[in-house]
TILUM-493214 format. One record per residue (C-alpha): residue number from 0; residue in three letters; x, y, z. Coordinates in steps of 0.5 Angstrom, whole numbers. Example, Ala and Ser with C-alpha at 12.3 -4.5 7.8 and 13.67 -1.06 7.14 Angstrom:
// residues 2
+-----+------+-------+-------+-------+
: pos : code :     x :     y :     z :
+-----+------+-------+-------+-------+
:   0 :  Ala :    25 :    -9 :    16 :
:   1 :  Ser :    27 :    -2 :    14 :
+-----+------+-------+-------+-------+
//
This chain:
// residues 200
+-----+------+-------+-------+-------+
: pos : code :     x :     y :     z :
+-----+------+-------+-------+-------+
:   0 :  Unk :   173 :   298 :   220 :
:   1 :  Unk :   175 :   291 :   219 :
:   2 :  Unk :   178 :   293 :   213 :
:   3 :  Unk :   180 :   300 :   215 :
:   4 :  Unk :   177 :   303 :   209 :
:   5 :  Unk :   173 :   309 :   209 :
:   6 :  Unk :   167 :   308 :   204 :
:   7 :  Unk :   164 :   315 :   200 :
:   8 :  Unk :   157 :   314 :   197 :
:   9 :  Unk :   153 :   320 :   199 :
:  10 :  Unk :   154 :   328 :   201 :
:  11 :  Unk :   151 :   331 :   207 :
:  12 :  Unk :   147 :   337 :   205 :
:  13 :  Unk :   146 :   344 :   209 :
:  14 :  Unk :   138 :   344 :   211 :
:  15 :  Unk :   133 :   348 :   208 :
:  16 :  Unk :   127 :   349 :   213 :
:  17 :  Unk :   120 :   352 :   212 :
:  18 :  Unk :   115 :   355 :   216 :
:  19 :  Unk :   111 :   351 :   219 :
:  20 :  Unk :   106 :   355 :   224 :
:  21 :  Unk :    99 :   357 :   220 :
:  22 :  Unk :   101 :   365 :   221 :
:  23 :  Unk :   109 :   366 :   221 :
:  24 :  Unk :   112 :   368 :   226 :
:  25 :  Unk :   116 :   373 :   224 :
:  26 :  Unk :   123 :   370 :   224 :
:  27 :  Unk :   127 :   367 :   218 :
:  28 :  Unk :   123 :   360 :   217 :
:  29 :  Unk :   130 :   356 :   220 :
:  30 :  Unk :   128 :   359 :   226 :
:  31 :  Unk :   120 :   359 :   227 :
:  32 :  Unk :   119 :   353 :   233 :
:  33 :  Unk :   116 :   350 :   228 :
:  34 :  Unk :   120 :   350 :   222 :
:  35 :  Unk :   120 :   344 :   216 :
:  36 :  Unk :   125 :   341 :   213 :
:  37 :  Unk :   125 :   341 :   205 :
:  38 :  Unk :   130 :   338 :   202 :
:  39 :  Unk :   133 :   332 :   204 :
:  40 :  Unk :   139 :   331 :   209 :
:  41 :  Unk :   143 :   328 :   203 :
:  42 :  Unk :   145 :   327 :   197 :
:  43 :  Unk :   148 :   323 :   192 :
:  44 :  Unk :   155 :   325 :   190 :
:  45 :  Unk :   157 :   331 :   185 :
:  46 :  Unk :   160 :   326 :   180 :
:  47 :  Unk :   162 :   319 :   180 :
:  48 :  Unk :   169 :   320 :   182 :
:  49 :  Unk :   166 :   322 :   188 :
:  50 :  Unk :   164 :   316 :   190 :
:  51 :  Unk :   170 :   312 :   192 :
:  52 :  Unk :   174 :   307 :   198 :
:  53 :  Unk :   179 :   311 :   202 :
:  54 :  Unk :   184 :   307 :   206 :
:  55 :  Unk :   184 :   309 :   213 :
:  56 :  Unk :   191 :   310 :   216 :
:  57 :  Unk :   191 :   305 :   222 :
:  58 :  Unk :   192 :   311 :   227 :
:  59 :  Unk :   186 :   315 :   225 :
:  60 :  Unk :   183 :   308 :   225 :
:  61 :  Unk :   184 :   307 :   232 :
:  62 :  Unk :   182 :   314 :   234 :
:  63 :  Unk :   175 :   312 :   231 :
:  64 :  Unk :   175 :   305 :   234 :
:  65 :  Unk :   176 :   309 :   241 :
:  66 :  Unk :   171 :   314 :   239 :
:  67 :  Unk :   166 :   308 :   237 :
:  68 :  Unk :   166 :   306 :   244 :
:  69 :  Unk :   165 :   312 :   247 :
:  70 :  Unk :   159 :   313 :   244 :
:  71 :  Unk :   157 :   305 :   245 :
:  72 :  Unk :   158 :   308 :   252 :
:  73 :  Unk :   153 :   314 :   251 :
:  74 :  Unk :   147 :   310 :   248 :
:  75 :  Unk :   147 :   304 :   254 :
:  76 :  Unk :   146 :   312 :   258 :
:  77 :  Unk :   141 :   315 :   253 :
:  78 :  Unk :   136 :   308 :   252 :
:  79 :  Unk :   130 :   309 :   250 :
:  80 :  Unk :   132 :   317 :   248 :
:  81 :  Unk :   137 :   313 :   244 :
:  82 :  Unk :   135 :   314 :   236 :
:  83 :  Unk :   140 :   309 :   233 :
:  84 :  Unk :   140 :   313 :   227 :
:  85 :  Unk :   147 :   308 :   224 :
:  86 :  Unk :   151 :   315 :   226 :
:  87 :  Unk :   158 :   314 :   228 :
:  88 :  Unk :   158 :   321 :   229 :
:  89 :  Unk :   152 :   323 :   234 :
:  90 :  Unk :   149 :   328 :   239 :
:  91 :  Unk :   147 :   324 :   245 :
:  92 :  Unk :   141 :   322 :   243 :
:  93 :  Unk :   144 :   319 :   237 :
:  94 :  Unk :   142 :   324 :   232 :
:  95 :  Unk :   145 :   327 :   226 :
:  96 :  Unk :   150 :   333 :   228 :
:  97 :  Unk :   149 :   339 :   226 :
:  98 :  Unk :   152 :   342 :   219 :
:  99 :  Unk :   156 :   347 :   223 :
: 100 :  Unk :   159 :   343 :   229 :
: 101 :  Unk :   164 :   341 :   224 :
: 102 :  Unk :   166 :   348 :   221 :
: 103 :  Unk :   165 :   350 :   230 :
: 104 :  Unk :   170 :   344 :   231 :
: 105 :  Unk :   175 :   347 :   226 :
: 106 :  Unk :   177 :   353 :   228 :
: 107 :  Unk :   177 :   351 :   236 :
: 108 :  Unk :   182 :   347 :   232 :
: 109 :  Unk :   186 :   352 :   229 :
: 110 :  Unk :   186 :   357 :   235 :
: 111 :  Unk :   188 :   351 :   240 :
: 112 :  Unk :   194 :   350 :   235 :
: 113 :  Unk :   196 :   357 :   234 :
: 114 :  Unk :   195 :   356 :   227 :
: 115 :  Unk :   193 :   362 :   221 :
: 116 :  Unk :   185 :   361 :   221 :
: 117 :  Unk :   183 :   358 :   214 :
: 118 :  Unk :   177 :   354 :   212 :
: 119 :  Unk :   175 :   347 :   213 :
: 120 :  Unk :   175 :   347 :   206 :
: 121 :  Unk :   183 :   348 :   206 :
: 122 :  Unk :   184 :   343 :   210 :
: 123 :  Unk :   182 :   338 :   203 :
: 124 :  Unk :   187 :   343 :   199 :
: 125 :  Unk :   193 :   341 :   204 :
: 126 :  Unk :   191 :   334 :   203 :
: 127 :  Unk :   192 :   334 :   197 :
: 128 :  Unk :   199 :   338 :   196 :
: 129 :  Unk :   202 :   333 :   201 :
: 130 :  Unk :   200 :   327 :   197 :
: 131 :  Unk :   203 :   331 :   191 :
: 132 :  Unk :   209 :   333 :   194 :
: 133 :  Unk :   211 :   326 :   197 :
: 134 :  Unk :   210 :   323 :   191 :
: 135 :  Unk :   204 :   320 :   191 :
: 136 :  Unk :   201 :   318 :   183 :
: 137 :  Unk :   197 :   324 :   181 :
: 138 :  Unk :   192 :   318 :   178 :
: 139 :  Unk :   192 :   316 :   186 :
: 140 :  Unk :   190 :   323 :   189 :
: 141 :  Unk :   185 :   323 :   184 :
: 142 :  Unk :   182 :   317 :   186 :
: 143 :  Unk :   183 :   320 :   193 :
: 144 :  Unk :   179 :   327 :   193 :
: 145 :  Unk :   173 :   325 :   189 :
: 146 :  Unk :   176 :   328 :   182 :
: 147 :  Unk :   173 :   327 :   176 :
: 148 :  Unk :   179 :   330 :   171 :
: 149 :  Unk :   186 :   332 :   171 :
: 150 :  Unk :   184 :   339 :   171 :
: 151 :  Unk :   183 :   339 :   179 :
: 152 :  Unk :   190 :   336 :   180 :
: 153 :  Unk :   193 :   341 :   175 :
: 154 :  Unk :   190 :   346 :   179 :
: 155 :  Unk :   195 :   344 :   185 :
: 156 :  Unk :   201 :   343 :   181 :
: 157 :  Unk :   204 :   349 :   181 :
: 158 :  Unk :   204 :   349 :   189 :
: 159 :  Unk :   207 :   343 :   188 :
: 160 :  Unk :   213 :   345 :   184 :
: 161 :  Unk :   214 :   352 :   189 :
: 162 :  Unk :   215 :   347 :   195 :
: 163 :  Unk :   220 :   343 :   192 :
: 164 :  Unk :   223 :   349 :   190 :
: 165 :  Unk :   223 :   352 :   196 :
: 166 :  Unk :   225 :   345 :   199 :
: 167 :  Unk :   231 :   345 :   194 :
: 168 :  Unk :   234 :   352 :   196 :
: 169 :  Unk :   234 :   350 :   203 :
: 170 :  Unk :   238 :   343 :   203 :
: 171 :  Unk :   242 :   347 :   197 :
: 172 :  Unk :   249 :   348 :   200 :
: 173 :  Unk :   247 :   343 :   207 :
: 174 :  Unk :   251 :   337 :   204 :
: 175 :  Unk :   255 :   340 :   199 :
: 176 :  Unk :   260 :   346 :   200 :
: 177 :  Unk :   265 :   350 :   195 :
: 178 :  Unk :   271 :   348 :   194 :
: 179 :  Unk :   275 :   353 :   197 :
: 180 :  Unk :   279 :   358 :   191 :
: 181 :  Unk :   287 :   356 :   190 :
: 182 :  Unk :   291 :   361 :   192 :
: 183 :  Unk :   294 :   361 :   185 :
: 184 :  Unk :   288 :   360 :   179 :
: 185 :  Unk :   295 :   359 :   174 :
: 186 :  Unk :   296 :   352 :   177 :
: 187 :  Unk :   288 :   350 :   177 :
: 188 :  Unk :   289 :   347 :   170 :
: 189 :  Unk :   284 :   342 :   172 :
: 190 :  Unk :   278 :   346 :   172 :
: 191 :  Unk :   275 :   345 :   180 :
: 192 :  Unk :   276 :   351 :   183 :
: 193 :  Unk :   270 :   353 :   184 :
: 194 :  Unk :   267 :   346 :   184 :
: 195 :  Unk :   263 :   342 :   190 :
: 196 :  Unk :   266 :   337 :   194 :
: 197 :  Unk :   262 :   332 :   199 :
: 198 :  Unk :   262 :   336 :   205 :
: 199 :  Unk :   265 :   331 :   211 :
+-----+------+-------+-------+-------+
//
């Protein structure tokens, strides 16, 4: 937080479970009371690449400060309960989340602001083509996502270059304006009918 950098080392994974009753209960295994964990809770990254420093804006940064107190708050009210498990996003017991609160989360999120529903996933797609598209280095935004090859920028160019365009029609004709025709095309030997003049 001091440095306002947010360090990628590791990928949380969606948990697998087995019965953990002697006699199965009758339920899929990740609803059995007495359900087991298989796998671990996470990972390293799917390449190197994935392993990265991402700089914090400093409003995002506050936010997390903000919210390191609150939860500071919820572990002096939890106590003993408290399994301070280094998290800084918790249950009130200091657990681990569950993989679904950030996809639950998500879409509350999109319907609060009125916006087409999309996946979580989407959210990282438009991140990516707003870097692009204000300029930032396609070396940067590698870096940034966790890509290990140009492909996966490539992948986004050409939405890329549609905004632009797109962007471009809409600014055509706002600082510019035709030049409005001579009434008499034999004395505009000059070649500017028709031309552009700065508007204003």
């Amino acid at each position: 937080m001091e440095r306002g950098v947010l360090m990628v080392r590791r990928s949380r994974r969606r948990p697998r479970y087995a019965h953990g009753c002697g006699d199965p209960c009758g339920r899929r295994a990740g609803y059995c009371p007495q359900r087991q964990r298989t796998n671990p809770e996470t990972a390293d990254t799917k390449s190197r690449a994935g392993r990265r420093v991402v700089g914090l804006p400093a409003q995002l940064a506050d936010l997390l400060t903000a919210h390191q107190v609150k939860q500071e708050a919820e572990r002096l009210e939890a106590g003993g309960k408290w399994a301070d498990e280094g998290r800084l996003f918790a249950t009130p017991d200091g657990r681990g989340t569950s993989t679904r609160t950030d996809y639950d989360d998500w879409k509350e999120l999109l319907a609060a602001a009125g916006v087409r529903d999309g996946r979580l996933h989407d959210a990282r797609h438009t991140a990516a083509t707003v870097l692009l598209i204000l300029g930032v280095s396609e070396r940067a935004v590698m870096g940034l996502m966790g890509w290990s090859t140009t492909a996966m920028a490539a992948r986004y160019q050409h939405m890329v270059d549609t905004v632009r365009a797109d962007v471009a029609r809409q600014v055509d004709g706002l600082i510019w304006e035709p030049a409005k025709e001579s009434l008499d095309d034999d004395d505009d030997d000059d070649g500017a009918n028709g031309a552009f003049v700065p508007m204003g």
